[in-house]
Phi, psi and omega in degrees: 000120140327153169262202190275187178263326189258034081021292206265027168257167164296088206293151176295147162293110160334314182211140187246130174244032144247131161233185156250167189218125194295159124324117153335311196274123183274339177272359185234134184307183188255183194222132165302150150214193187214134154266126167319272177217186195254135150235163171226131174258069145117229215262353233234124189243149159224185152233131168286122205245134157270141171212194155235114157268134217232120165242343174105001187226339166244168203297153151312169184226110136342125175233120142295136149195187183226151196233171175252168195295332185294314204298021188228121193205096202322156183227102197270138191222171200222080195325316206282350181273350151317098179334086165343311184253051176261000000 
């Protein structure tokens, strides 16, 4: 007998830390980051967010803040989708 198929899978990550984070500026693409961590101020979330900021014309820059949750929005993955042999 074989086994099942989700047997042999990967389980999905309970919680996703990569998001993307929107621009104040509605004219600039959104930006990768990774969450640190989560806090809540009263009703109101925020998160510590790593980033690279980039202008083209000095080296990227490490960026740490804390951002508020609307400007953020997970970028959801999937282990088992991934090419075995890369």
């Amino acid at each position: 007998m074989g086994s099942r198929h989700k047997d042999c899978e990967w389980p999905r990550p309970r919680h996703t830390r990569r998001v993307w984070i929107r621009n104040e500026s509605k004219l600039l693409p959104p930006i990768q980051g990774f969450v640190l961590e989560w806090r809540r101020h009263s009703y109101r979330w925020s998160a510590l967010v790593l980033y690279v900021r980039e202008d083209g014309v000095s080296p990227p820059k490490y960026v740490q803040e804390w951002l508020p949750a609307e400007r953020l929005w997970p970028v959801t993955s999937n282990p088992n989708l991934l090419d075995p042999f890369f």
